[in-house]
C-alpha positions as CSV (number, residue, x, y, z in Angstrom):
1,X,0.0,0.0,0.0
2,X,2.7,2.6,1.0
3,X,4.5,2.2,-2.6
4,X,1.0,2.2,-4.4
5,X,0.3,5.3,-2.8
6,X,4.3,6.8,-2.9
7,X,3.4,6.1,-6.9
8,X,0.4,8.3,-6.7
9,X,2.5,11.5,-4.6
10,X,5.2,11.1,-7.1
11,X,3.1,11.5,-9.7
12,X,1.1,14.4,-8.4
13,X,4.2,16.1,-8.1
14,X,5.4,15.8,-11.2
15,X,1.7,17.1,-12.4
16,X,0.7,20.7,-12.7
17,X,-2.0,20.1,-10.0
18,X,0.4,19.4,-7.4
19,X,0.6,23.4,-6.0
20,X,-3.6,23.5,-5.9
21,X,-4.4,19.6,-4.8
22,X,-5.2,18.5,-1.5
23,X,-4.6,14.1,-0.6
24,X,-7.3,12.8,2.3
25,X,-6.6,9.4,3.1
26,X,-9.6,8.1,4.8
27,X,-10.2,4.3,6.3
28,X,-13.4,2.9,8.2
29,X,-11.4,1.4,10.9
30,X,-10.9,2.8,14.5
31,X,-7.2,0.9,15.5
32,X,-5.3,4.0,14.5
33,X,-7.3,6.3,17.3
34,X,-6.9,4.2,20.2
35,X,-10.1,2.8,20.3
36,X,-8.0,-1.0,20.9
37,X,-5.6,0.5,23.3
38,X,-2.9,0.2,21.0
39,X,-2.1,4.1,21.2
């Protein structure tokens, strides 16, 4: 996944939308805010 999306970055960058182009990564999972303790 992190090379899929590094792929997708790069090649914003290299686009002319990169200055006016905001990336939201979203998920429907709740480990990342602690809802498991994991935090």
């Amino acid at each position: 996944m992190d090379d899929q999306v590094g792929k997708v970055l790069d090649a914003l960058n290299d686009s002319k939308f990169a200055e006016n182009t905001m990336v939201v990564f979203t998920a429907d999972r709740g480990w990342n805010f602690g809802e498991k303790d994991y935090l």
